[in-house]
N, C-alpha and C positions, 0 to 999 in steps of 0.2 A: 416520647415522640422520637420516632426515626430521624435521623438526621443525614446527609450529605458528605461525601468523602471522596479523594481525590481518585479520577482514573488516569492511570496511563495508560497507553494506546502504544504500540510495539508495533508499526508495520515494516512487510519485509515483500520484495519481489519475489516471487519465485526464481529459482536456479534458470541456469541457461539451459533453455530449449533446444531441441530439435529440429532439423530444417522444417518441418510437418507440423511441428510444436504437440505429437503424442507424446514427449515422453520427455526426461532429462536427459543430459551430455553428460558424460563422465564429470565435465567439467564442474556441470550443473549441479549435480548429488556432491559433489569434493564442497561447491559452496555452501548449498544446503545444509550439509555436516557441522561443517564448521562455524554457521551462523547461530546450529543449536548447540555448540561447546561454550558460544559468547555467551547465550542466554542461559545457561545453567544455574549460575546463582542468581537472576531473576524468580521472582516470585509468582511467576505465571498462574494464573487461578483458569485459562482457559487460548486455546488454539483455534481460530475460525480461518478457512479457509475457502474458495471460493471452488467452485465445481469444476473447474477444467484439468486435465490431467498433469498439467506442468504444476500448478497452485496445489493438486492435493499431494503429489507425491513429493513436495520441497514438504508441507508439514508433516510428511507423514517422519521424512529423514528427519527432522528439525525434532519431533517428537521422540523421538529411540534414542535421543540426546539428553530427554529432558524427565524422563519416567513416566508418572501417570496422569501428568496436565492433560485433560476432557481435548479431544476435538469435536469442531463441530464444522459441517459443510454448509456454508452459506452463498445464496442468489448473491446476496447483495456485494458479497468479497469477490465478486465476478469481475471479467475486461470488459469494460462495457464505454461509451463515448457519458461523461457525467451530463454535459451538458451543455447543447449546438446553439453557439453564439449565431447573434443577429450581424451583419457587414459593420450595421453602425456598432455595433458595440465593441470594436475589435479595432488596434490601433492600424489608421489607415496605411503605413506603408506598408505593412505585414499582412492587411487580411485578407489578402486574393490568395497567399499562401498557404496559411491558416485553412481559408474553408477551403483550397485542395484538397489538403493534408485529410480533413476530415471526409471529401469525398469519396476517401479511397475506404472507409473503413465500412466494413459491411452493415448493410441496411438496418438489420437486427439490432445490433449494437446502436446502434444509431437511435433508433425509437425507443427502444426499452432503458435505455441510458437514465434520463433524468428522472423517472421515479423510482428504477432502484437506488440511485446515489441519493435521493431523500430517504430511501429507507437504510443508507447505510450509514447519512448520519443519525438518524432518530437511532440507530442498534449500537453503533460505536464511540458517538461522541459523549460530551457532558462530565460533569459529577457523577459517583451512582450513589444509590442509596444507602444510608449503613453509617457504620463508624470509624470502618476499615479501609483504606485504599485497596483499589484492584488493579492489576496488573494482565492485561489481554495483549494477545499477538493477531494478527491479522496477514497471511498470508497471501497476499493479492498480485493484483498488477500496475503499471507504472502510473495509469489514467486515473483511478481509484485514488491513490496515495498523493498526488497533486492536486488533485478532487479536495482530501481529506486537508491538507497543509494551506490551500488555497483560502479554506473556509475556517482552521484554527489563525489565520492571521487576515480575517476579516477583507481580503481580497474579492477583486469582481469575479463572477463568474465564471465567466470568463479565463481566469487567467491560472487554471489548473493545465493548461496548457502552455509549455515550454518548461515545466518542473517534473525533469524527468530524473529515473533512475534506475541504476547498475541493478545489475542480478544480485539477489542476494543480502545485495544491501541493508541497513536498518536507519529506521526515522520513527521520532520518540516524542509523541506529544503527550504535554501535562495538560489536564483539564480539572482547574481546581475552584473548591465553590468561592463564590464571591470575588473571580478575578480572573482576567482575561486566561483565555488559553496559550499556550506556551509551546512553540514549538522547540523542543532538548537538543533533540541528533536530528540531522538529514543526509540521509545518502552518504550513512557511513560505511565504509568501506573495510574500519584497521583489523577485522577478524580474519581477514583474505590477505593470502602471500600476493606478489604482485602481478601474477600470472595470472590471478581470477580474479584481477579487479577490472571494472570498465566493462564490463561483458554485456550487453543490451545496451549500452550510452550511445549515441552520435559519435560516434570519430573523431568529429569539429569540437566536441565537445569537453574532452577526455584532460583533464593535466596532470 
């Protein structure tokens, strides 16, 4: 009988953008780089990254770091809104702010959101099957990855919103059988000199 084995889950922002966001900043690719010299002696069995061009070219740099860990382009590793809180469900001094913030984000993203982020958890979360632990990276964006840490620490729905993160960065959930999920790292930064750390954070936010 097949049995259950633990995965780790390896997400990263992509590099810093371009005012446009077609493409990376010098800045971006030096992050990217350097994110794939951390992950080197990780045991990566696979690279998913999400369709837009800032997400594929950080894995593509992140891969020429790493030899021949498989990529794969994935909807669901995409920027997408996870999932548009109701007023009430949203702590009231904050949530006129909150569904601003959300109004501003194009329509698209907006509707398609919540049932790719169900398919990003049924593809990325869990145990897998086997004997062996797996080791995946996911290439995405900030909404995604708060999405994902929101729902390894059994959080409302809601509240993948205000868990943001740096370019480049990495966050490391354990998902192991018979035991809560685990989140390792978040929005670590120590692979970055301190010139490309903070790149994509709030300002307010930064220390």
């Amino acid at each position: 009988m097949t049995g259950t084995a633990p995965r780790y889950l390896y997400l990263a922002r992509h590099g810093e953008a371009s005012a446009d966001e077609t493409t990376l900043t010098q800045s971006g690719r030096r992050q990217a780089s350097l994110l794939g010299e951390r992950l080197r002696s990780t045991p990566l069995s696979a690279i998913h990254h999400g369709p837009l061009p800032r997400a594929r070219q950080t894995a593509r740099l992140i891969s020429a770091q790493l030899g021949d860990v498989p990529m794969h382009q994935s909807e669901p590793a995409g920027d997408y809104v996870p999932h548009l809180p109701a007023k009430e469900e949203l702590p009231p001094d904050a949530a006129d702010a909150m569904l601003g913030f959300l109004a501003q984000v194009p329509e698209e993203e907006r509707e398609r959101g919540p049932a790719l982020a169900r398919e990003a958890l049924a593809e990325f979360t869990g145990p897998v099957d086997g004997d062996r632990p797996r080791h995946e990276l996911v290439v995405t964006h900030s909404f995604l990855i708060g999405w994902l840490v929101r729902a390894a620490l059994d959080a409302p729905e809601w509240r993948w919103m205000g868990l943001n993160h740096g370019n480049a960065a990495l966050t490391v959930i354990r998902y192991a059988p018979g035991r809560p999920s685990s989140v390792l790292v978040h929005n670590d930064m120590r692979h970055l000199p301190a010139e490309l750390r903070w790149t994509g954070f709030p300002p307010e936010l930064r220390i």
